[in-house]
Every structure is written in C-alpha cells, then in structure tokens.
C-alpha positions in Angstrom: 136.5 128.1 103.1 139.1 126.0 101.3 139.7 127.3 97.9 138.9 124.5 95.4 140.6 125.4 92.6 139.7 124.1 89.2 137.9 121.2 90.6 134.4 122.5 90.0 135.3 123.0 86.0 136.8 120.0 86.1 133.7 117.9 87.6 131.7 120.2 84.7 133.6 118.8 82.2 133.4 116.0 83.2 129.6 115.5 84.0 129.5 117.4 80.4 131.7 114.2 78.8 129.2 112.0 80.3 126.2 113.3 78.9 128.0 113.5 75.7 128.3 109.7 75.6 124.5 109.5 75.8 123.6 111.7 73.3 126.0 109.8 70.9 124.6 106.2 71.8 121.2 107.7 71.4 122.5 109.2 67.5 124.1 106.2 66.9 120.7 104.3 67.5 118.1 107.2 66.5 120.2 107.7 63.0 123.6 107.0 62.7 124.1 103.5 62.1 121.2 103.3 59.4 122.7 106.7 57.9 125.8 104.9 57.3 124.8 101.9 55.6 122.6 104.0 53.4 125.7 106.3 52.5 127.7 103.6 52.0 125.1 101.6 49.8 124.5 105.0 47.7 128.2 105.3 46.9 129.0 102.1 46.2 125.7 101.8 44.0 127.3 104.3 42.2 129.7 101.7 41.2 130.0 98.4 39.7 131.4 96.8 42.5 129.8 93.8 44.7 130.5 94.3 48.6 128.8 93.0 51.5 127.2 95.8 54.4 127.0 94.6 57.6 125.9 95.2 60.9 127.7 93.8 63.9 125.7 94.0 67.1 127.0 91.7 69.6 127.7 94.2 71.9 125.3 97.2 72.4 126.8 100.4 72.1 130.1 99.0 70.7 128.4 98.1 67.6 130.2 98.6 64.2 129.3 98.9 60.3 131.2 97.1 57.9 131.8 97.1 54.3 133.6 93.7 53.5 135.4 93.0 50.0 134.9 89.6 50.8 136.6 86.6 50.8 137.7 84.5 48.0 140.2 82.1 46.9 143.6 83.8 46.5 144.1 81.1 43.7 147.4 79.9 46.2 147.2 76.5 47.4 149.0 73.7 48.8 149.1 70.1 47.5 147.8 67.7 49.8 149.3 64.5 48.5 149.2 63.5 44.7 145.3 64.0 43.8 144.2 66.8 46.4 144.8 70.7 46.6 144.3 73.0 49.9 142.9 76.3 48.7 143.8 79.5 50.5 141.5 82.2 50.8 142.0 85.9 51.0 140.0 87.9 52.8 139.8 91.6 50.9 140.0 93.8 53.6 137.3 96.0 55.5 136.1 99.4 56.2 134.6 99.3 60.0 132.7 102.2 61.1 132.2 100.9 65.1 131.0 102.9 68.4 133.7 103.6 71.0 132.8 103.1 74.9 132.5 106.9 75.2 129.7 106.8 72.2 132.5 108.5 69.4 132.9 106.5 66.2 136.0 104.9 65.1 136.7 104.6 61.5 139.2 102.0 60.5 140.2 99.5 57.9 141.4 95.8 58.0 143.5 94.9 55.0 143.8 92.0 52.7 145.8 89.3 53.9 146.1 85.3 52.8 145.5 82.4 55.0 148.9 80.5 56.0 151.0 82.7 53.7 150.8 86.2 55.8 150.3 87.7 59.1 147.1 90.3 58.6 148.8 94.0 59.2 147.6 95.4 61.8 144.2 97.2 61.4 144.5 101.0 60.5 142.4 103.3 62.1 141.3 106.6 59.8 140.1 108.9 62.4 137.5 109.1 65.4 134.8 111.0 65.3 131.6 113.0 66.8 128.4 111.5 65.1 127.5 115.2 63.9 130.7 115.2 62.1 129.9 112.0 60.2 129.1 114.0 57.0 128.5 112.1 53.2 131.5 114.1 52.2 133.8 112.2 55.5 132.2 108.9 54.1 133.3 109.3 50.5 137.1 110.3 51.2 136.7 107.7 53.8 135.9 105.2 51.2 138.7 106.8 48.7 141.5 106.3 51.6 140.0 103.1 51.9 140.5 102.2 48.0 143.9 103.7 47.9 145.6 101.5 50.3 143.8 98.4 49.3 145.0 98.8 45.8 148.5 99.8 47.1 148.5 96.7 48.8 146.9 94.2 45.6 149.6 96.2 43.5 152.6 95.9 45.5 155.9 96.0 43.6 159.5 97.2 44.1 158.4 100.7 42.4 157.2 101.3 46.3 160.1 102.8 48.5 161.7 100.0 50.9 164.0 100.1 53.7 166.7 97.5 52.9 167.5 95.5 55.3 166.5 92.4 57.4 162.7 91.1 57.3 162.0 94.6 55.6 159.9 95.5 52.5 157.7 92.6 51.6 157.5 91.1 54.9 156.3 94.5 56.4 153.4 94.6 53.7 151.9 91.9 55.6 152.7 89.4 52.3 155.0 86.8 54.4 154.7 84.9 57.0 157.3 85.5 59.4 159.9 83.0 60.6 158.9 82.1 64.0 161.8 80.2 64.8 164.9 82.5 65.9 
C-alpha cells in the first residue's frame, strides 16, 4: 500500500477550514453583523459625537459595517471665475468591519483625505479576526486605534518625525497631491 504521508491531515484540515467558513457566514448572519452595530452605537452613544452606521450588502457574505465621520466641506475651494467658488469636500475617514471570502472579519480604517488636493492613503487594516473573538473590549480599542490615527492625521504638524528628503513628510500623510508629470 503506498504510504500517504501527511496527505490525510492535510485533506482534514482542510475539509476542517471549510466548514469553518460556514460556521462564520452563519455567525456573521445569526449575530455578528447586528452585534456590531449595536456595540458600535452603544460606544459612540456614550459620546457626543454624530457618525453614520452602515450596512453594506451588495455582496452576500462579503458584507461590511461601517462607521463613517462623514463628509463635509473642508472649507478649501477653488475660484471658478470672478463670482463663483468650487467647494472641496473631505471625507472623515471610516472604520469597516467587512467579511472575508473564507467568513473571518477584517477590520480596517479609511482615512481622511480632500477632494483634488490629496491622494486618499491607502486603507489600514487593524487586524483579522474569528467572529468569537469579536469581543466589546476588541471593538472599543478598535475604535480608540481608530481615533488616534484620525486625530494624528487632522493634527499633523512638524512636531511628527519626517524623513527629509524628496516627496517625503507631508506628501506621505496623504495631504498633497502628487506631481504626476515626471
């Protein structure tokens, strides 16, 4: 008989990864997604602030969460002849809580960034995780990580370490747009 090595414990883990995906689209649906927004409105109830909860469902079992900041005028604009002014609107960054293909959750954050004056920096992502581990002590230091970088980002100044250089510093905050011609 030919000696099949680890294959067996390999097809195990793998039929076990499978069922795994199931049973995390079935939390996600059963509990998770409402658990979240409930979190999410009890902490930031606890607060003064205004943001808007949303849930994106365009794709089943890729759906996503998300706390918005919003989007307002950045009070920038650009004259548009003598009488007229083109506002530009920043959008306040978001907190995305959002399904994976294999049924984990991804938790990750969009930043501020200003129409025609920035390119967005690139989404972070804060960590992946099981649905059981989505405790309301993960969604609070999720929220705080959240807060700290938007604020580091509203607040930017030179007191932030820089590497000096060429199209370093405030360019890499995502606060200028870059030259596209070379």
């Amino acid at each position: 008989m030919l000696d099949l090595g680890t294959l067996p414990a390999k097809i195990a883990k793998y039929q076990q990864v499978l069922q795994n995906t199931e049973n995390y689209r079935k939390a996600w649906d059963d509990y998770l997604r409402d658990k979240i927004v409930d979190t999410l409105q009890k902490l930031i109830g606890e607060t003064d602030l205004t943001v808007e909860i949303d849930i994106r469902d365009g794709l089943k079992n890729l759906e996503s969460v998300v706390l918005s900041l919003g989007v307002v005028p950045s009070g920038i604009y650009e004259p548009v002849g003598d009488q007229f002014r083109k506002k530009l609107y920043k959008g306040n960054g978001m907190l995305v809580f959002q399904q994976m293909y294999n049924g984990k959750i991804i938790v990750m954050m969009s930043y501020p960034h200003i129409e025609q004056v920035a390119n967005p920096k690139p989404p972070k992502t804060l960590e992946i995780i099981r649905p059981e581990e989505l405790t309301d002590g993960y969604m609070l230091r999720y929220l705080e990580t959240f807060f700290t970088e938007i604020i580091e980002w509203e607040d930017y100044d030179d007191d932030i370490p820089t590497t000096i250089g060429f199209n370093t510093g405030f360019q890499n905050n995502g606060l200028l747009k870059e030259n596209s011609t070379t």
